[in-house]
N, C-alpha and C positions, 0 to 999 in steps of 0.2 A: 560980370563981363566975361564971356569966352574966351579963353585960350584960341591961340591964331592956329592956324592948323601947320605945320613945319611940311614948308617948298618942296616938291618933289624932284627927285633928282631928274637930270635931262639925258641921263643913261636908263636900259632896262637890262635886264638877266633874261637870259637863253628862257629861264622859266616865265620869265613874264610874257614873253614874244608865243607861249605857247595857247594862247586863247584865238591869237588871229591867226595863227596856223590851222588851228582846228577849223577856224572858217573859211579861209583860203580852202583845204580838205573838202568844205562841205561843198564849195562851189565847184571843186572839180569832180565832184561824186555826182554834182548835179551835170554837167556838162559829158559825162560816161555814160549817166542815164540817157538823155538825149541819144546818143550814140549807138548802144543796146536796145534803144525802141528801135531807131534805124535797121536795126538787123533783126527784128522781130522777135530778141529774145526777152520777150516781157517779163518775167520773176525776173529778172537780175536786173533788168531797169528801175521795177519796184522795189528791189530792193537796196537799189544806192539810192533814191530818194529816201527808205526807212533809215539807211545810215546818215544820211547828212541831218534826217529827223533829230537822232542822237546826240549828233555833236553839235545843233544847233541849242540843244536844251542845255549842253555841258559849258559852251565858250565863254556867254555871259557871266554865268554863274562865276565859272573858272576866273576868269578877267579880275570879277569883284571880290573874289578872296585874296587875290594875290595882288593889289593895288595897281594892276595895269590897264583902267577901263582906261577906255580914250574917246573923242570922237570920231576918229579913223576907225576906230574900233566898232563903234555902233552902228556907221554908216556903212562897214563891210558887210555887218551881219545881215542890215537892211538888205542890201543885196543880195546876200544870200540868198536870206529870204522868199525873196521873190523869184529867182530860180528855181530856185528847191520846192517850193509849194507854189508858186504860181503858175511856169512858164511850161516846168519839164512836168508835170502831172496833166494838164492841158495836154501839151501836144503829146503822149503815150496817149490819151485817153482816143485824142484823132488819129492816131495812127493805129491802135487798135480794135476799132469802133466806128468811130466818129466820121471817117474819110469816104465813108461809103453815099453818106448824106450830101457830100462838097461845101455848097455853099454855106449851108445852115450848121451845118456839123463845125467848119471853121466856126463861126459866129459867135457858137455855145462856146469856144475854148476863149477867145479874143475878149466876151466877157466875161467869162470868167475868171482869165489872167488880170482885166482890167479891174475886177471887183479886191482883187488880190493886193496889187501895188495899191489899190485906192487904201484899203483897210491897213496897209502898211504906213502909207504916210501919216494916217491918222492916229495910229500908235505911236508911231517920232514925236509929234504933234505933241500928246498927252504927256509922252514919257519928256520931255522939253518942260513942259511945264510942272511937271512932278519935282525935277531937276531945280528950276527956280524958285521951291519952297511953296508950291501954290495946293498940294496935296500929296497926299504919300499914299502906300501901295493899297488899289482898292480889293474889295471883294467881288467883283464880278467885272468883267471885258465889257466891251461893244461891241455886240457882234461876234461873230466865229472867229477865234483866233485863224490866222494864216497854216500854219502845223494841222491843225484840227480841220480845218479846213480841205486841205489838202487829200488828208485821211478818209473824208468821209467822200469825197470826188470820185477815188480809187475805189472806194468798199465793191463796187460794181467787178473788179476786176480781183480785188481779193475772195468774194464769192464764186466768181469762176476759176481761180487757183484753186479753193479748197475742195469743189467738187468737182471737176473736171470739166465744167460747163463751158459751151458758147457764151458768149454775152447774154447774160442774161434778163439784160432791157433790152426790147428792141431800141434802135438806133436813136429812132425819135424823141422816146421816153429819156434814154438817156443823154440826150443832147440838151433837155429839157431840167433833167435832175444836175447836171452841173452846173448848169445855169442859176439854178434854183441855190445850191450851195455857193456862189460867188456872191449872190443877194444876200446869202443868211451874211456874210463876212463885210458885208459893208451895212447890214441892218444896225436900227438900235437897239435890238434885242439886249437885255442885257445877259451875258453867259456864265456861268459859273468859272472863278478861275480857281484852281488848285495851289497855287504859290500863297493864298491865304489861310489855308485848314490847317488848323492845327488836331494833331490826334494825342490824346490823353494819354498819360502818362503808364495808366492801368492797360490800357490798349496798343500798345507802344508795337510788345510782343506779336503782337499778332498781326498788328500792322507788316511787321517786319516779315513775317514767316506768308501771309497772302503775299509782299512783295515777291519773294524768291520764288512763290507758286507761281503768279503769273509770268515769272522769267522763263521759268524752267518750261511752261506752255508755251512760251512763245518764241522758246526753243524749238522744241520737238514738234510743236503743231503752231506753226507759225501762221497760215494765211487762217485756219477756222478763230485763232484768237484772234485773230487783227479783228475780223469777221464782230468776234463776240464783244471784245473792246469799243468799237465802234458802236455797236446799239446799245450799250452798255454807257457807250458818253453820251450819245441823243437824250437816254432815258433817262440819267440825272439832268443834265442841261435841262429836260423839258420840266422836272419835278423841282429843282432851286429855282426857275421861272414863277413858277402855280406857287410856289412858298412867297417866295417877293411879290408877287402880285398880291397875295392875300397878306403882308404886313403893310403895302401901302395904304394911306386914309382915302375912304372911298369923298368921289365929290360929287 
């Protein structure tokens, strides 16, 4: 028989409080971005959505080391969430892009905000029942995570930061291509997720020393890595796909 688990106390520490702050953070980073496309300064719009990126991958994490997950807590992030890669990536992409088209230009952002919050609640959903002991953490998503999602929406806009390009899809194409990425995130696709790899013990080193590389890149050459990072997760996504497909029994 288990051991009962001892009551949590109905106070928290300044530390504990520090996970939903980071997402409170995120949401106002996402709320600046909006702001920043308003005034046409696009790098600093993209780049408080890359920051709220950040602190969205730190809070959870943060939360569950420190005993203060909650469901306030999870339903904040959800929110976030949805700002931050749904609402404020959409509309920079229309107001950078997209607005010239009008009607159809909105259209491509509406769903693809809508494919966003979709692919959101269907994580609550899973993560809900993962919760009630029905499975634990798997190896691969459903779909484009929201984050990843988000990233690959922009790539259009981080390739014109790194070379100094117009747009470089026309309007259509690209009204077309975020459409296209709002579908991959409500697909069944299954996608590879990272939260599952484990790297060997022997490879640890080096693990660590690529990490600090591509920090240090995405430092100093910030929009060509985002750029490289992004096809760079197409081309595993598309190769852990072809590997699962071919360990499935053919019928």
């Amino acid at each position: 028989m288990k051991d009962a688990e001892p009551p949590r106390s109905d106070k928290l520490t300044l530390v504990q409080l520090i996970p939903n702050m980071l997402t409170l953070t995120a949401i106002g980073l996402g709320l600046t971005s909006l702001r920043y496309g308003l005034d046409a300064r696009w790098e600093l719009a993209v780049q408080m959505i890359l920051l709220a990126a950040v602190l969205d991958g730190l809070d959870g994490r943060l939360a569950r080391a420190l005993g203060s997950d909650s469901k306030m807590g999870a339903e904040l992030d959800s929110l976030a969430d949805f700002l931050n890669f749904g609402v404020a990536p959409g509309f920079l992409l229309y107001l950078w892009a997209l607005e010239d088209l009008r009607g159809f230009g909105w259209l491509a952002v509406v769903v693809y905000a809508i494919c966003c919050v979709m692919r959101l609640a269907r994580f609550n959903v899973a993560r809900k029942e993962e919760a009630g002991g029905k499975g634990g953490e798997e190896a691969y998503f459903t779909g484009v995570p929201s984050p990843a999602g988000a990233m690959l929406a922009m790539l259009p806009m981080f390739v014109s930061f790194a070379f100094g390009l117009q747009p470089v899809l026309p309007d259509l194409l690209l009204a077309l291509y975020v459409m296209g990425v709002g579908l991959m995130m409500v697909s069944r696709v299954p996608t590879w997720s990272f939260k599952t790899t484990k790297v060997p013990r022997r490879n640890a080193k080096v693990f660590l020393v690529a990490f600090v590389t591509v920090g240090a890149l995405l430092f100093i050459y910030a929009w060509i890595s985002l750029v490289v990072l992004c096809i760079a997760y197409v081309v595993i996504v598309a190769f852990k796909l072809m590997t699962l497909r071919r360990r499935l029994p053919k019928t």
